[in-house]
N, C-alpha and C positions, 0 to 999 in steps of 0.2 A: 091485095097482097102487098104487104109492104116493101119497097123499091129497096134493095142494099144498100143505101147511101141512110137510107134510116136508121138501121143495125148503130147500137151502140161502136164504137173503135175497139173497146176493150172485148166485146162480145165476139166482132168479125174478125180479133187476134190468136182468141181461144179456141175459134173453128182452125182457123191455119192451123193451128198448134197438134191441132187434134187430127185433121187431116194427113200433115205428118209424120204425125208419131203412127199411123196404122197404115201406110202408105208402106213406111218403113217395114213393116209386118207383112206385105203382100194384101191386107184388106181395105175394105170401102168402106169411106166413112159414114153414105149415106146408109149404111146399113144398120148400124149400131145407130146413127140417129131414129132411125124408123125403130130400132129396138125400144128406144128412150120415148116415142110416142105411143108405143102400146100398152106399155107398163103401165101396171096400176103404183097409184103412191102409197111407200111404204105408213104401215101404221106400229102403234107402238107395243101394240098386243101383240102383230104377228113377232118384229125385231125381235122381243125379250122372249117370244114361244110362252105366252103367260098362259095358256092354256094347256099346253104342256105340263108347265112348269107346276102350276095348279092341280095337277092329275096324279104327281109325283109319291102324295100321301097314303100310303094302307095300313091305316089300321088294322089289327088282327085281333082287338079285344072291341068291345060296345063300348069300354072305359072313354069318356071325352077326352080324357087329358093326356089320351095316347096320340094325339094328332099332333097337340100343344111337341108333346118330346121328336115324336117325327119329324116336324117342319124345323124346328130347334136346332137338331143335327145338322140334318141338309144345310141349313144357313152355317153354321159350323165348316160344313165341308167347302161350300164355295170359299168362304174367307181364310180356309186352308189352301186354298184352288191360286187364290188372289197374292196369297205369300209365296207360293210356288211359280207363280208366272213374274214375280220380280225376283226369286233366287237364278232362275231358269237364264237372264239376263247379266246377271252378274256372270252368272259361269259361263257365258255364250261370248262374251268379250274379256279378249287377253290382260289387254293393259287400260283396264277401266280406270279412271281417275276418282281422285277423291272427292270431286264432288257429287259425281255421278253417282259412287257408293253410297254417300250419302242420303242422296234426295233417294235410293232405292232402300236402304235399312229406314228410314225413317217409314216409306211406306210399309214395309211390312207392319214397323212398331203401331202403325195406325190402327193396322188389320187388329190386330192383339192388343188393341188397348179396347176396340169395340166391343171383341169377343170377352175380354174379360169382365169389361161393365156390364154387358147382356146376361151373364152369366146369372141372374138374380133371377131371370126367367127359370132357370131348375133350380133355383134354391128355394123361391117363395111361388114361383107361379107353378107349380105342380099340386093336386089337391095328394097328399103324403098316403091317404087311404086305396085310393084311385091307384097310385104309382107302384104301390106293392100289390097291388093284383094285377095288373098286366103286365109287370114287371118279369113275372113269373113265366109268360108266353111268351118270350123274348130270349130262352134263356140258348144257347149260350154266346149270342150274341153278344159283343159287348163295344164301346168306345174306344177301350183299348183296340180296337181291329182295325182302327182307321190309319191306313196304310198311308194319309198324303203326312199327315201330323210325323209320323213315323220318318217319311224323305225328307220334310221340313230340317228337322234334327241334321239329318246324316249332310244336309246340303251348308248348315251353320257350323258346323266345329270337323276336327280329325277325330277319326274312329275311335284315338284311344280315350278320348273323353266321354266316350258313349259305352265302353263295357264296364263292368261292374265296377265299385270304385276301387277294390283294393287290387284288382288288376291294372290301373291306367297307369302307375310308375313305369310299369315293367315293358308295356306297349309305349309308351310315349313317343321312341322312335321309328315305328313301325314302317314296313316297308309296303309294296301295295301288294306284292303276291302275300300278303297277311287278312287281309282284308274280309275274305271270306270264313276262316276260323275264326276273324273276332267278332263278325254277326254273330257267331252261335255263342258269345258269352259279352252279347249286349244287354245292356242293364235293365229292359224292361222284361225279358225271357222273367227274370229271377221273380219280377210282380206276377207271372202268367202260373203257379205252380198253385195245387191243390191244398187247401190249409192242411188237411188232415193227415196228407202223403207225402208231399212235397214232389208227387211228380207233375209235368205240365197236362196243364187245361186243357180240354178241348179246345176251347176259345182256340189258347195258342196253336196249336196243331192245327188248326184251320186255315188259320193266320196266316203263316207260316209252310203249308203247300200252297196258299196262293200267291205270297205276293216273297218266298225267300227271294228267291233268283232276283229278283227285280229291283230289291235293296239293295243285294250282293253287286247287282252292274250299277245301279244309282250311285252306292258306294265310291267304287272303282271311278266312273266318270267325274265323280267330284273330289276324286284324290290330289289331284291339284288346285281346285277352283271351289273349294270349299271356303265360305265367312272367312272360317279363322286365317285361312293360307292368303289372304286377299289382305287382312289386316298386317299379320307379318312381315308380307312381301311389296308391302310399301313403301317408300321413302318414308326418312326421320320426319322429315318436313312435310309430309301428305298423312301422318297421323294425328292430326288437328284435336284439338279440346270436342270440337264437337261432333266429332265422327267419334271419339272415344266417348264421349256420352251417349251416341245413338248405340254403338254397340254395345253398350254396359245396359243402356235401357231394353235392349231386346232381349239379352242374357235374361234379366229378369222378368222382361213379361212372358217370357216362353217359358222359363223354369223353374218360376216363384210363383208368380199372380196368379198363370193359367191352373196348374195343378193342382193348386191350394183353393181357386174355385171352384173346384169337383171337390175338392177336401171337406169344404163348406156343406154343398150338397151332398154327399155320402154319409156327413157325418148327424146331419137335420134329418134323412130319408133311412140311413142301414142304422143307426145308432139306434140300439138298445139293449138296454141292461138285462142280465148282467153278460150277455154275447153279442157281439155284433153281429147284424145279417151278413152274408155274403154277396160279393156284388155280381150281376148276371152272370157275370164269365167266371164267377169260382177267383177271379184276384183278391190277393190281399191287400186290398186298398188302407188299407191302416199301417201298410208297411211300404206300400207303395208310390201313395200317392204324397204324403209329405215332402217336401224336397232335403230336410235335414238329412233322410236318410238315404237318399239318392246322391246328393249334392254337386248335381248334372252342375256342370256350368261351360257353358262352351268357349269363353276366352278366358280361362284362366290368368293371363299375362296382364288382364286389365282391374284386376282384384286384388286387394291386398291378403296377406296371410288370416288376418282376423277377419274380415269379411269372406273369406270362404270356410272360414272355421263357423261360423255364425251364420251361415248362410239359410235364408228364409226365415230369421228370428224375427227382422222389422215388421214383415208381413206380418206375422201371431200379431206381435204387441201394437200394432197398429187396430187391428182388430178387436183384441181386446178393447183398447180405449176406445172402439167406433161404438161398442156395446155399452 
């Protein structure tokens, strides 16, 4: 057995250290070490639960390329998961600095620049025959029901940027006992409504017994610590060039690139002449999903007049010319 004088200096400092700190706690340190020798070493399967994770897919049709849309989502939802655990951070500290801002809008913009590039996976990696038959066993499920996409929003701007748009003059000052009557005339409601009737979808009514309450407190909790109140309530001198480009760049990849990526898909997969399909949840995604006609933009104050009048044009004509 090796004598103590052999122990590295920096090793037999880490034990003191360690000693301690659980001393301090009323426990024995020999104990947790004997914990430390009977464990097995971590591997990377168990860490990430890859078999879990792997088990997550059900298919409900024989169709192959329902796996393809399943695992698609899920990755969707973590990189929603991943935007949320750096909003979650902003709002959890008062007087966050700007650079801190920063370095955490830019991660988000990462998240949203991946999902937008992936995005070609449902535009070209779906077989379009395939997709409208299982399509069908899905219904009234729909993308619109993802509830984290939903907090994302409410966690980036003030409410009145989120109800429909010819209501947001009239809220713009709003107070927070408001909050929960202008869920009910936020501006995706109006995409959730039946072409033929114009009343709400199941989809929405789904939606919406599970997860109102929940936006309605998310809301609330981020009536002060939302994006936009962050940018605001900065100093003149802590609104830097490039914290106003990472916030102009999130503006747009959340509510130009992203939407308009499904626009792409919806319109490759429901488009046909001389009717469009309907999309699983009964949305009018031909009125919805464009951003012209939405024209969400969550920090208005970093836009000009013509660029929110124009707003989601580059997109098109960028497109156009990629074609």
């Amino acid at each position: 057995m090796a004598d103590v004088d052999s122990f590295d200096p920096a090793v037999l400092e880490r034990l003191e250290k360690l000693r301690d700190k659980y001393a301090a706690m009323g426990q024995d340190l020999t104990s947790y070490l004997d914990g430390l020798l009977h464990a097995d070493f971590p591997t990377y399967w168990d860490y990430v639960r890859l078999d879990t994770l792997l088990s997550l897919q059900h298919p409900v049709t024989p169709f192959p390329d329902e796996e393809i849309f399943i695992t698609y989502h899920q990755i969707t939802e973590l990189y929603f998961k991943l935007s949320l655990h750096e909003l979650q951070q902003i709002h959890a500290e008062p007087d966050i600095s700007a650079k801190t801002l920063l370095k955490r809008v830019n991660r988000i913009n990462r998240y949203f620049e991946n999902l937008v590039a992936s995005f070609d996976v449902m535009v070209h990696g779906l077989d379009r025959g395939q997709f409208l038959q299982f399509r069908m066993s899905l219904l009234p499920s729909s993308g619109f029901q993802s509830v984290q996409y939903r907090l994302i929003e409410v966690a980036c701007t003030s409410m009145d940027r989120l109800v429909h748009r010819e209501l947001r003059e009239a809220h713009a000052d709003h107070g927070f006992d408001e909050i929960g009557p202008m869920v009910d005339s936020i501006y995706w409601r109006r995409g959730a409504t039946e072409l033929a009737t114009g009343e709400p979808t199941l989809t929405l009514k789904q939606f919406e017994k599970k997860y109102r309450n929940r936006i309605v407190q998310f809301a609330e909790e981020r009536f002060y610590t939302n994006l936009r109140r962050k940018w605001i309530g900065l100093n003149k001198a802590d609104q830097t060039e490039a914290l106003r480009k990472a916030f102009r760049k999130l503006d747009e990849l959340v509510n130009v690139h992203w939407p308009l990526s499904h626009y792409r898909s919806a319109v490759k997969h429901l488009h046909k002449d001389p009717v469009d399909i309907a999309a699983t949840g009964g949305t009018n995604w031909q009125q919805y999903l464009p951003p012209r006609f939405q024209t969400l933009i969550f920090f208005p104050e970093l836009w000009t007049e013509e660029e929110q009048v124009n707003w989601g044009k580059q997109w098109v004509i960028s497109q156009i010319a990629h074609k």
